[in-house]
LOGUTI-53962 format. One line per field, with one value per residue (C-alpha): y, z, x; residue number from 0; residue in three letters. Coordinates in Angstrom, 3 decimals, m for minus. Each point is the difference from the previous one (the first is absolute). Example, Ala and Ser with C-alpha at 12.3 -4.5 7.8 and 13.67 -1.06 7.14 Angstrom:
REM residues 2
north <- m4.500, 3.440;
up <- 7.800, m0.660;
east <- 12.300, 1.370;
n <- 0, 1;
res <- ALA, SER;
***
This chain:
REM residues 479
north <- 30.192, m1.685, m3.469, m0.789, 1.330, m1.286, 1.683, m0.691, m3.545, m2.497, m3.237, m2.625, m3.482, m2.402, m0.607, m2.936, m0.259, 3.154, 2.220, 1.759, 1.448, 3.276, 0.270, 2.789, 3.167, 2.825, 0.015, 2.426, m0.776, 1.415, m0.966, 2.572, m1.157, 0.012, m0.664, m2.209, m1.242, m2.570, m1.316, m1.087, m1.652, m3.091, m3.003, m0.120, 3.664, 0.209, 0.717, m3.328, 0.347, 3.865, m1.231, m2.521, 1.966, 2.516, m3.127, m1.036, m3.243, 0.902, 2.097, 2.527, 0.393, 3.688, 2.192, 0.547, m0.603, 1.183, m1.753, 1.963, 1.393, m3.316, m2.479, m1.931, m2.967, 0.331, m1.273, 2.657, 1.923, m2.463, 0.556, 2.096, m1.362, m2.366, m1.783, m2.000, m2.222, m2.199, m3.633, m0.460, m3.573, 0.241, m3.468, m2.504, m1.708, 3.573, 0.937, 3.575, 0.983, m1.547, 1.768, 3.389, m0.787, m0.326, 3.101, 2.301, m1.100, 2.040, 3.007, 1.289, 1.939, m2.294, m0.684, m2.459, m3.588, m0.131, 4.013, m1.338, m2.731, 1.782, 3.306, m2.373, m2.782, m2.862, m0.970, m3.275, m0.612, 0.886, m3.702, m1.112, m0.818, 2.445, m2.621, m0.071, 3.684, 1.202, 2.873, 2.610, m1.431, 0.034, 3.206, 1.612, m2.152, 1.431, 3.621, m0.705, m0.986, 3.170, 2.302, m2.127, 2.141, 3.507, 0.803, 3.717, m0.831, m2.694, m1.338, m2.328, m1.636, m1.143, m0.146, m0.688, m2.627, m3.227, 1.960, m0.328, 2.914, m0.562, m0.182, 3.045, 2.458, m1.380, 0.864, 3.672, 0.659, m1.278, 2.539, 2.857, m0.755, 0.095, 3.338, 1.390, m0.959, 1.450, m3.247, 0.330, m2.485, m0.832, m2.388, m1.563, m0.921, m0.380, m0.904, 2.492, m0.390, 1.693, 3.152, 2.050, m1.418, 0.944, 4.040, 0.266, m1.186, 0.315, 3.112, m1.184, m2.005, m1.485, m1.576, m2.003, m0.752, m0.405, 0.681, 3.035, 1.452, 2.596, 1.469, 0.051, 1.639, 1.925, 2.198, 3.395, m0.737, m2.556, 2.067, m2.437, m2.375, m0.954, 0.367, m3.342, 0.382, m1.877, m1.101, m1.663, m3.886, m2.302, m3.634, m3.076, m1.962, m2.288, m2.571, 0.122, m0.393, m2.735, m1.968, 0.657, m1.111, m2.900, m1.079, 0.305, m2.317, m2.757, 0.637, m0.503, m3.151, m1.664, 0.243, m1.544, m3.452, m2.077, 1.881, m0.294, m3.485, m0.726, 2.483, m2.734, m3.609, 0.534, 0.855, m2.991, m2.014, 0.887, m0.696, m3.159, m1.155, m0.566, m3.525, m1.981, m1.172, 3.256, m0.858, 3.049, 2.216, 3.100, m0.759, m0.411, 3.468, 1.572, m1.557, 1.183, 3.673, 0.015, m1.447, 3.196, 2.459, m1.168, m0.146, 3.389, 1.649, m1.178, 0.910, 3.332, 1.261, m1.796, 0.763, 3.931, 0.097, m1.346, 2.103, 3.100, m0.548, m0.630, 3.317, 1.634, m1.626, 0.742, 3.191, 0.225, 0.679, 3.086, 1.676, m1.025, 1.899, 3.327, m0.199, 0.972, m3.781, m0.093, m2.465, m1.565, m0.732, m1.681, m2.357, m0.333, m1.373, m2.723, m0.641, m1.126, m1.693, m1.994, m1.144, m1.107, m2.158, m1.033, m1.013, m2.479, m1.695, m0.423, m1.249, m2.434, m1.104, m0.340, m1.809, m2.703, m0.221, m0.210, m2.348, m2.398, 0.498, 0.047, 3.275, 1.273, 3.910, 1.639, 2.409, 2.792, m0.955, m0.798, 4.050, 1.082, m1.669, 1.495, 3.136, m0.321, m0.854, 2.240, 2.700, m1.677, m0.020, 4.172, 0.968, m2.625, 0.905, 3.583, m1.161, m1.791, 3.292, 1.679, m2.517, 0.809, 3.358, m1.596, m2.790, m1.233, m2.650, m2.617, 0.111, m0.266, m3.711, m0.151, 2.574, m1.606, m3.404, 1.866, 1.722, m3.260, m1.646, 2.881, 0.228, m3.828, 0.482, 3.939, m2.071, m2.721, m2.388, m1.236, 0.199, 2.422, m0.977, 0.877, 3.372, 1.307, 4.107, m1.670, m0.688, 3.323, 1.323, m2.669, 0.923, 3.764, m1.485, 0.263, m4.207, m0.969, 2.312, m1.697, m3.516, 0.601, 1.444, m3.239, m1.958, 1.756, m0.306, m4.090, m0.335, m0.555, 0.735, 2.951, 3.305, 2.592, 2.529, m0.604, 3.876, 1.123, m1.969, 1.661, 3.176, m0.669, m0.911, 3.052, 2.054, m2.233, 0.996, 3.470, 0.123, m2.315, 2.842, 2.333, m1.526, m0.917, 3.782, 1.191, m3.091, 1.639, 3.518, m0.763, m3.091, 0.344, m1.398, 2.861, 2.034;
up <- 2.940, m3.372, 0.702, m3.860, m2.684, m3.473, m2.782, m3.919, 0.376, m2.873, m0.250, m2.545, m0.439, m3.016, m1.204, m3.108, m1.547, m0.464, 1.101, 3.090, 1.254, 2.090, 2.547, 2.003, m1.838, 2.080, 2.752, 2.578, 3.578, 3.598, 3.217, 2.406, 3.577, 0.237, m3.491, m1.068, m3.391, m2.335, m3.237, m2.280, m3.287, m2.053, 0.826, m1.717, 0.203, 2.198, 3.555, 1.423, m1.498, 1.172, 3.794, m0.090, m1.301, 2.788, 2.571, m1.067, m1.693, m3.642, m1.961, m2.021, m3.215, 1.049, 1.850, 4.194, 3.001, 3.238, 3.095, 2.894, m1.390, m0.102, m2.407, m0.564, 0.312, 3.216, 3.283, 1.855, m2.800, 0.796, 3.823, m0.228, m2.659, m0.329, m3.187, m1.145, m3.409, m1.913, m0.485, 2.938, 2.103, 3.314, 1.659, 0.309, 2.782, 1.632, 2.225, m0.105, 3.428, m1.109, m2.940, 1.332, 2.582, m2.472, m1.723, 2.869, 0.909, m2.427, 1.338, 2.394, 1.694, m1.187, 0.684, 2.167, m1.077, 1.867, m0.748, m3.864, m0.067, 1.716, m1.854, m3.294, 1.249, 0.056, 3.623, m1.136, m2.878, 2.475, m0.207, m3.520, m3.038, m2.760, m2.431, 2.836, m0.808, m2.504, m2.718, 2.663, 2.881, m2.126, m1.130, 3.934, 0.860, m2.868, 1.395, 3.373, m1.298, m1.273, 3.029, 2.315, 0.181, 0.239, m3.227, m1.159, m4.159, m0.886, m3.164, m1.575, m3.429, m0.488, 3.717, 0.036, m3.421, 2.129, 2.917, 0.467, 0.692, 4.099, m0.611, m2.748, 3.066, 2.357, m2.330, m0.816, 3.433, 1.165, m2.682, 1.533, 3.046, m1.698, m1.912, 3.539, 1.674, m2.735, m1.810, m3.874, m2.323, m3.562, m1.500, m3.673, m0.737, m2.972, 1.227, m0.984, 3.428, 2.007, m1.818, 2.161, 3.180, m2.141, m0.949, 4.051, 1.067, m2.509, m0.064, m3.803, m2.131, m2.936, m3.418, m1.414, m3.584, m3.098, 2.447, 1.355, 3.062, m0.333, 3.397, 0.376, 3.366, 1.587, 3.193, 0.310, 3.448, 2.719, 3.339, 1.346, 0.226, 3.396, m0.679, 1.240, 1.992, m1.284, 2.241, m0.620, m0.070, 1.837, m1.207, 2.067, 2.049, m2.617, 2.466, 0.461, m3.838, m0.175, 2.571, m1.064, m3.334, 1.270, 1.877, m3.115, m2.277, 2.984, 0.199, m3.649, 0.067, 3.145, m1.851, m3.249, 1.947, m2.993, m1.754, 3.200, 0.190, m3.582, 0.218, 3.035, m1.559, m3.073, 2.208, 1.333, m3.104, m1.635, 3.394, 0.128, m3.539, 1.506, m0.137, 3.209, m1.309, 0.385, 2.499, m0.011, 2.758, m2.138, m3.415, 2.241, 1.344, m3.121, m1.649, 2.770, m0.997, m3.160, 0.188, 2.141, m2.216, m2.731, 1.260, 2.043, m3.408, m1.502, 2.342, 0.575, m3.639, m0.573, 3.210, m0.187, m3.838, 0.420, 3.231, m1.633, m3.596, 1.465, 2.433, m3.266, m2.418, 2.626, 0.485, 3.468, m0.265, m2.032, 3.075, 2.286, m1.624, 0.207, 3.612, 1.921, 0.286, m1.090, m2.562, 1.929, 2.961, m2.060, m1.786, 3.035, 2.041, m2.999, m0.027, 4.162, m0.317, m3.351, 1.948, 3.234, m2.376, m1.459, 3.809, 0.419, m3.562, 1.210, 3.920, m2.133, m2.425, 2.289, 2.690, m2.755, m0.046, 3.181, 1.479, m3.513, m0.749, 3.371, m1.553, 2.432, 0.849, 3.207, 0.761, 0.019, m3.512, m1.166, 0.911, m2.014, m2.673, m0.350, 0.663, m2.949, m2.192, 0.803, m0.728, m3.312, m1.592, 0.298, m3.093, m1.614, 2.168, m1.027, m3.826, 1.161, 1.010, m3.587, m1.668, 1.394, m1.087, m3.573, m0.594, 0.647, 2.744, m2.490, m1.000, 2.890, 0.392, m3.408, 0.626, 3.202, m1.425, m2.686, 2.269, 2.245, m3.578, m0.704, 3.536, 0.105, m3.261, 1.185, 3.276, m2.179, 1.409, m4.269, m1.477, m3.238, m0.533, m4.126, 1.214, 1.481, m0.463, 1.650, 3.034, 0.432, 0.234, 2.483, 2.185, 0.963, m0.241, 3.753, m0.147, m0.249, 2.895, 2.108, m1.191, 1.318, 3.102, 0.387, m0.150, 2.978, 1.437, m0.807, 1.405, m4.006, m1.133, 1.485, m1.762, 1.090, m1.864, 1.849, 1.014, m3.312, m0.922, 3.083, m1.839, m2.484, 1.075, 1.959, m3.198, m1.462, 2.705, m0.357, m3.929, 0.529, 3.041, m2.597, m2.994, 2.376, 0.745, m3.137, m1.181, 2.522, m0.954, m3.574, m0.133, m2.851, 1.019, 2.539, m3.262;
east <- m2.281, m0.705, m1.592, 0.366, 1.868, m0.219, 2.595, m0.114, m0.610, m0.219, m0.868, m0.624, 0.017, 0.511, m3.321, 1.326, 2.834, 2.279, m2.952, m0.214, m3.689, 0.498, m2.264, 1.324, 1.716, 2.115, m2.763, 0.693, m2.706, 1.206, m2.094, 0.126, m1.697, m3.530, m0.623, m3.025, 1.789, m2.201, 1.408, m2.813, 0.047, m0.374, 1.520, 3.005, 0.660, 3.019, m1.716, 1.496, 3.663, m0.186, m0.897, 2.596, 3.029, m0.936, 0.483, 3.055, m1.114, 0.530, 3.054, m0.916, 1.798, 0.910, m1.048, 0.192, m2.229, 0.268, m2.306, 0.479, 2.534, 2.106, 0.276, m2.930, 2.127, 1.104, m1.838, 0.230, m2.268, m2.596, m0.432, m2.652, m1.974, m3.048, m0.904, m2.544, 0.439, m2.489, 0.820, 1.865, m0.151, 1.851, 1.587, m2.947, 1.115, 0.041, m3.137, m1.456, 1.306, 3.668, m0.037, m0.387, 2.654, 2.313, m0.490, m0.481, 3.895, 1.234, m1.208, 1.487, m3.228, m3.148, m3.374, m0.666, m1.258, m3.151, m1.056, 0.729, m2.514, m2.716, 0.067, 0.221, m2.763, 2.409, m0.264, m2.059, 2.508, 2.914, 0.804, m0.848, 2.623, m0.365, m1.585, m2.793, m0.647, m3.223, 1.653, m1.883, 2.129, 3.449, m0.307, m0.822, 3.181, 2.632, m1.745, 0.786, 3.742, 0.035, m1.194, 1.976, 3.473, m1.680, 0.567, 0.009, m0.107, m2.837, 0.724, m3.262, m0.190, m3.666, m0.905, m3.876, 0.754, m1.536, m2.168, m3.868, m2.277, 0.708, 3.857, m0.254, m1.571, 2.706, 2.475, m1.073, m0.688, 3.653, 1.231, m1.603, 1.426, 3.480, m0.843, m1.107, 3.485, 1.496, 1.132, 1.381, m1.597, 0.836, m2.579, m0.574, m3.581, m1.947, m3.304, m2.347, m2.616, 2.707, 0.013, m2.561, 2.169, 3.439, m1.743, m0.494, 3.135, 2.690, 2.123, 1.475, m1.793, 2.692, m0.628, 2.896, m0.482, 2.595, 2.708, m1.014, m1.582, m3.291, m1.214, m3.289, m0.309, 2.447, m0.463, 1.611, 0.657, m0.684, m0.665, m2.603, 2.542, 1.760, 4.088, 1.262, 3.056, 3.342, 1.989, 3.200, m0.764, 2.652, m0.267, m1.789, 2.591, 1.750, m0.121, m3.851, m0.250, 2.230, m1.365, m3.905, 1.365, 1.393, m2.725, m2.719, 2.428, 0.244, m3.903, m0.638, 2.713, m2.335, m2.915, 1.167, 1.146, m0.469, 3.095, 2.549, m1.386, 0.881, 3.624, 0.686, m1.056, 1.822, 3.411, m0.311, m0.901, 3.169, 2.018, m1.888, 0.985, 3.889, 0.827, 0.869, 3.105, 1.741, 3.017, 1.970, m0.659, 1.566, m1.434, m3.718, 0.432, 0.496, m2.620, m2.251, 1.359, m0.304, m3.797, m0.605, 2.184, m2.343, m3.519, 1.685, 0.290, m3.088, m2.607, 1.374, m0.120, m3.340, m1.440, 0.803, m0.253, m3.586, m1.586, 1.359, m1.233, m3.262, 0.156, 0.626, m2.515, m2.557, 0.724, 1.121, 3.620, m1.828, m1.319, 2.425, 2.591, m1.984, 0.533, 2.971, 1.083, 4.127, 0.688, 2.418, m2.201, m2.284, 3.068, 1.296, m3.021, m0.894, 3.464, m0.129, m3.019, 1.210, 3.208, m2.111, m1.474, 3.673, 0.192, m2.315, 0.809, 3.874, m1.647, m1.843, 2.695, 2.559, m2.622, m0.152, 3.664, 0.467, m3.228, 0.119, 3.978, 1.452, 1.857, 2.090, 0.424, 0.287, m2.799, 2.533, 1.570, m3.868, m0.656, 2.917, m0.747, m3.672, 0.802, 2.794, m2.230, m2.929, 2.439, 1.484, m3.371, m0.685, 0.926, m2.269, m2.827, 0.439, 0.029, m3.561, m0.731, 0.796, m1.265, m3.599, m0.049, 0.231, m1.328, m3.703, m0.858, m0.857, 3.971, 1.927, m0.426, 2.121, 2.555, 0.503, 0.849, 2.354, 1.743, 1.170, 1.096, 2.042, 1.003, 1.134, 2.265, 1.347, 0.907, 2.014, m2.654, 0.601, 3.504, m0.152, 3.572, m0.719, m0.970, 2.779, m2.294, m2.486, 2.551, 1.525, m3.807, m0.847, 2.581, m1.432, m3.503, m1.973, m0.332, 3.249, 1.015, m2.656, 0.701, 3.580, m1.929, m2.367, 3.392, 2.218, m3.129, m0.431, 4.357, 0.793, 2.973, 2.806, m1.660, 2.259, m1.784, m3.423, 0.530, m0.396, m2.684, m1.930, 1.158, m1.371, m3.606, m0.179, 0.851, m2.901, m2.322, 0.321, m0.201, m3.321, m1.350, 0.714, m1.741, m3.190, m0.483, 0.845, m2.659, m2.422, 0.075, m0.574, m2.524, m1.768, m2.785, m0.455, 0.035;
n <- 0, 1, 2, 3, 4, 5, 6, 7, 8, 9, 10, 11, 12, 13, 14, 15, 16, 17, 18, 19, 20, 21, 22, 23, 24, 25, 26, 27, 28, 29, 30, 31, 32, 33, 34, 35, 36, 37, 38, 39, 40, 41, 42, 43, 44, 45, 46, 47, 48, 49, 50, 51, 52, 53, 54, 55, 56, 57, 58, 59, 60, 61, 62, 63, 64, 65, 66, 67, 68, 69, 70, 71, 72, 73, 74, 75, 76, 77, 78, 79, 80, 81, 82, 83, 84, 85, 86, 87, 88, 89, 90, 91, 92, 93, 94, 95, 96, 97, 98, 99, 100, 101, 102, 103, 104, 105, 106, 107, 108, 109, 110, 111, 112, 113, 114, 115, 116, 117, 118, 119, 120, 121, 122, 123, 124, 125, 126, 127, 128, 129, 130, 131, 132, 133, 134, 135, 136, 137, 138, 139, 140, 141, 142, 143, 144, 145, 146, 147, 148, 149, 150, 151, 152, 153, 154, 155, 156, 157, 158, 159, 160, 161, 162, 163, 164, 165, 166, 167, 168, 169, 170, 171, 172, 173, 174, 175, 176, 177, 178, 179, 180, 181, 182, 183, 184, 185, 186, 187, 188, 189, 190, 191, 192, 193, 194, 195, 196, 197, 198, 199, 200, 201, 202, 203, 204, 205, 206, 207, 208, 209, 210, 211, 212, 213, 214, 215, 216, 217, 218, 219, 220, 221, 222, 223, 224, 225, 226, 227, 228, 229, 230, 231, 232, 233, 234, 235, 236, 237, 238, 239, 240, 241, 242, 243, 244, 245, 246, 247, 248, 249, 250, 251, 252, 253, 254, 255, 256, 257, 258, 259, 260, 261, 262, 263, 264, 265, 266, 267, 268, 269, 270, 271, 272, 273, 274, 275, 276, 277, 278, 279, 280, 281, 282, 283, 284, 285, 286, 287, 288, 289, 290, 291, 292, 293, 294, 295, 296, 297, 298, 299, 300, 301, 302, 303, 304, 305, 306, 307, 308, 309, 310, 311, 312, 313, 314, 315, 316, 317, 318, 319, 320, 321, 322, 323, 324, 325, 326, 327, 328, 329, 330, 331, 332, 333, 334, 335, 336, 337, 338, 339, 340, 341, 342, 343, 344, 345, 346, 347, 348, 349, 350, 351, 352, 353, 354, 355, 356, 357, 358, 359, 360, 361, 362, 363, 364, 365, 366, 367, 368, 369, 370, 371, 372, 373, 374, 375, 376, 377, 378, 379, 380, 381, 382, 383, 384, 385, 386, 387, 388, 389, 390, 391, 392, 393, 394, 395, 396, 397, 398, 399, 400, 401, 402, 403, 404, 405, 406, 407, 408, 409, 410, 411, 412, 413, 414, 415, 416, 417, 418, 419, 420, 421, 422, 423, 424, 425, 426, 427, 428, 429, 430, 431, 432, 433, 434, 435, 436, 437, 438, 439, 440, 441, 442, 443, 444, 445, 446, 447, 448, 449, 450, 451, 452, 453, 454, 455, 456, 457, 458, 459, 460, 461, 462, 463, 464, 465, 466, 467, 468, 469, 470, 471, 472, 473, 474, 475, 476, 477, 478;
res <- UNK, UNK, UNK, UNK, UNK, UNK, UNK, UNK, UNK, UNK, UNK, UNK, UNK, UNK, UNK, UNK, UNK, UNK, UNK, UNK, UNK, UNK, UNK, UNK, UNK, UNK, UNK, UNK, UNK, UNK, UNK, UNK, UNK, UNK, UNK, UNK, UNK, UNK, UNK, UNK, UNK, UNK, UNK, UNK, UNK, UNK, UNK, UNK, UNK, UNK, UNK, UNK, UNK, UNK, UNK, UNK, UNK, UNK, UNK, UNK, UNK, UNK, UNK, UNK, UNK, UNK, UNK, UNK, UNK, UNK, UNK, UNK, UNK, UNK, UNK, UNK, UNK, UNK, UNK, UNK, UNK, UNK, UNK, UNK, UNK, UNK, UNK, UNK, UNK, UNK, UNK, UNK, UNK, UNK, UNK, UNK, UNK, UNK, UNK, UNK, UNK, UNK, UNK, UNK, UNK, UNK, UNK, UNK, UNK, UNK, UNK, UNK, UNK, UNK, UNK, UNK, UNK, UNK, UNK, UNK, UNK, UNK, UNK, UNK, UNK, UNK, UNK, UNK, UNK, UNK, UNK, UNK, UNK, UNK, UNK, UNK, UNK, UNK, UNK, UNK, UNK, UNK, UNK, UNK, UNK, UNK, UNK, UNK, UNK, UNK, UNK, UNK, UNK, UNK, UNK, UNK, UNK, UNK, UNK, UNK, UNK, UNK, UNK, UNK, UNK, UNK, UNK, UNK, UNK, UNK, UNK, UNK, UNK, UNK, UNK, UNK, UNK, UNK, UNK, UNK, UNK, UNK, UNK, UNK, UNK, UNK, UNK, UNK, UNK, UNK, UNK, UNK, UNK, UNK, UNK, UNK, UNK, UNK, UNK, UNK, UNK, UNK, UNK, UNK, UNK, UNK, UNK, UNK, UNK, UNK, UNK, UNK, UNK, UNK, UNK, UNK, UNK, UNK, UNK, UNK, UNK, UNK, UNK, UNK, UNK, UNK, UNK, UNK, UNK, UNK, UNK, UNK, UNK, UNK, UNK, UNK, UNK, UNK, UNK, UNK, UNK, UNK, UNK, UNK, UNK, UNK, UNK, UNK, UNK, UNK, UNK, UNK, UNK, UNK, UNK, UNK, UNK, UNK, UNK, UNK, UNK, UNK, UNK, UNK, UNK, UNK, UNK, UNK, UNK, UNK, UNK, UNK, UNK, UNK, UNK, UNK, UNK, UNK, UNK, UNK, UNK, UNK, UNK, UNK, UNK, UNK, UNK, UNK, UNK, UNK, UNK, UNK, UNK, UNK, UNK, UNK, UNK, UNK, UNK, UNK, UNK, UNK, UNK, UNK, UNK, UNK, UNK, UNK, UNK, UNK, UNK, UNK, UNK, UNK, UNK, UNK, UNK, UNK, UNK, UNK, UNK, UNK, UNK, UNK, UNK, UNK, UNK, UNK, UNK, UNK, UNK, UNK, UNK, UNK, UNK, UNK, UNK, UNK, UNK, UNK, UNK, UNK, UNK, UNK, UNK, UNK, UNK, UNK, UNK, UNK, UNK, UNK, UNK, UNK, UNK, UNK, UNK, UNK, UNK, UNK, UNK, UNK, UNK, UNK, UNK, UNK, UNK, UNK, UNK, UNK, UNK, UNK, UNK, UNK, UNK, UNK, UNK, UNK, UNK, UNK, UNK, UNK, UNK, UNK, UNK, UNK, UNK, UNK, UNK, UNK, UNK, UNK, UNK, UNK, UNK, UNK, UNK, UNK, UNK, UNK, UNK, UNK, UNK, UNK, UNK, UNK, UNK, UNK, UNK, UNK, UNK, UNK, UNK, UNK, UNK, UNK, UNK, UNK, UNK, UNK, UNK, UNK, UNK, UNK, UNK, UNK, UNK, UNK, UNK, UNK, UNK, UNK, UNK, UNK, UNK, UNK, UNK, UNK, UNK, UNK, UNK, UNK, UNK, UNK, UNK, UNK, UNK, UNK, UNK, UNK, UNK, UNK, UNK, UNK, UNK, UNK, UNK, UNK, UNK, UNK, UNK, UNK, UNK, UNK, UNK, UNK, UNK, UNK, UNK, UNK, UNK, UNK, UNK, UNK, UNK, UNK, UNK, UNK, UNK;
***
């Protein structure tokens, strides 16, 4: 089997205005297994872009690659692969030991958690937060994240960049290992101390310059070399994913108490800005929903927006989607957490209401209410979603805010009576159909068509799914 097969691929990118800088020209690279492949070469050269179009994470402009002979986009290509990036910060409020749980639950036949931190010397850092760790002690922990599913294809870009002398030995040793069990590596490096290790161990030794590729060792044969044994890979349990998933969001969420804190007192600073003088028991409610509906919509976009730009800016959301990890599972497991959180706001708004207001709901009707409106407000949790594969952290405070203006006049919230355009567009726009949700919900009004405007938040939904995955296959950042 071919472990990696490059064909005629080109890629450029737009170096100023109407120019475009080539830095890879019909390059042609296959990977059979137990290959020692380095790329070498200045920075700037390509090495990086080459790696990453072989992973799936950038497009070339033509051209086709093969990872085990699958699409380098899809996660099954990635089960048995380890990879190890530079710049990459995983979750801070994620401990050593946590961390490598996480990852080893996409693998469906992993190393254990404690055999990881003692072949890597992280036992005494087992229990410390990343930003705890020296660059030595980071760069052990992204190569145990990269060992940790068995992998058969080790794929490194600058993997001794930030180690001392000790970690530098470590490191070369632990690659032996691999070479003797008959592990494939691909590695980019440019430091010129590791050449006498590279002559030993390398079985091709690559120079990408001006868009080209020069070998500058190449073996006739490699019959010293163990022949791993393919077998064919089932998945991890789903279900083990998702929950492991789950658990490291709620995890991060616990240890950031100031921001559930803060999500929670300003719920029930705009509940408690309701007058007392409010005497209708019908026009209460509905206030009461809409107060949720909004601060709903609001911390869902921001919330997601925000924790995913940041994944991405920080390069985390880089390595996690060289794993096996599906796309969905990882939407889908910031989506549960984000509406747990949805939860308690609506506990605490409608507490207000009904401890300060004497609002009266019966527990049942309370329950359907919730769950109503936890469900309205997927499609703009999604668009959070999106939105943080695009945008950096530092902007999703403002697009939030924009979006519940525009959501306030789409739902009619503000007659446009002028614009009569405006009010055929507001009527297939995502707030209006949950403004007429939020009032079925609040007893207002006879809305016979309340089907339809479920309908129509479910079509939302699934455009918004598919825009987030789309959004996460082609981050940019990631590029």
């Amino acid at each position: 089997m071919v472990l990696i097969e490059v064909k005629q691929v080109t890629k450029s990118f737009s170096e100023r205005l109407f120019k475009q800088k080539t830095v890879l020209q019909d390059i042609n690279l296959t990977v059979n297994p137990g290959d020692f492949v380095v790329l070498r070469g200045a920075n700037g050269a390509g090495k990086s872009t080459l790696l990453k179009i072989i992973l799936g994470l950038q497009e070339p402009d033509s051209g086709e690659v093969k990872l085990f002979g699958k699409s380098p986009k899809s996660p099954s290509s990635k089960l048995q692969i380890g990879t190890v990036f530079q710049e990459v910060t995983p979750p801070n409020e994620l401990t050593v030991r946590e961390i490598l749980d996480l990852v080893r639950s996409y693998y469906p036949d992993a190393v254990p958690t404690q055999e990881s931190l003692e072949k890597f010397g992280l036992v005494d850092k087992q229990n410390a937060f990343p930003f705890d760790l020296a660059g030595g002690q980071k760069q052990r922990l992204y190569f145990a994240l990269a060992l940790i599913g068995k992998p058969k294809l080790l794929v490194l870009d600058e993997p001794t960049k930030n180690l001392d002398l000790e970690g530098q030995e470590a490191f070369w040793q632990e690659i032996a290992i691999c070479r003797d069990e008959g592990v494939t590596i691909l590695m980019v490096t440019h430091v010129r101390s590791e050449q006498d290790e590279l002559q030993n161990l390398a079985t091709h030794i690559i120079t990408v310059a001006d868009g080209t590729l020069t070998y500058d060792k190449q073996p006739d044969k490699l019959d010293n070399f163990p022949t791993p044994v393919f077998e064919e890979y089932r998945s991890a349990n789903i279900f083990k994913i998702l929950g492991q998933q789950i658990w490291a969001e709620i995890l991060q969420l616990y240890r950031k108490p100031l921001y559930l804190m803060g999500t929670l007192l300003l719920s029930g600073g705009l509940a408690a800005l309701i007058p007392n003088s409010f005497q209708n028991k019908v026009e209460l409610l509905l206030l009461f929903v809409y107060i949720s509906a909004v601060s709903f919509i609001l911390f869902s976009v921001d919330r997601l927006g925000k924790q995913i730009a940041l994944e991405r800016v920080e390069g985390w959301l880089k390595l996690v989607k060289v794993t096996p990890l599906p796309p969905g599972i990882y939407i889908l497991a910031k989506l549960f957490v984000t509406m747990l959180i949805l939860l308690l706001s609506f506990i605490t708004i409608f507490g207000i209401g009904i401890f300060t207001y004497d609002l009266e709901i019966a527990p049942f009707a309370l329950l359907q209410v919730a769950v109503e409106l936890l469900l309205g407000v997927i499609p703009f949790a999604l668009l959070g979603i999106a939105l943080g594969y695009i945008i950096p952290p530092k902007s999703v405070d403002s697009i939030a805010g924009i979006i519940i203006i525009i959501g306030l006049f789409s739902a009619g919230s503000f007659p446009v009576k002028e614009l009569s355009f405006l009010q055929d567009f507001f009527v297939i726009s995502p707030f209006f159909h949950y403004q007429r949700l939020v009032q079925f919900i609040g007893q207002i009004g006879d809305d016979n068509q309340v089907l339809l405007h479920i309908l129509w938040l479910v079509f939302y939904s699934i455009v918004a799914s598919a825009i987030a995955q789309y959004a996460y296959q082609r981050d940019r950042l990631s590029q």
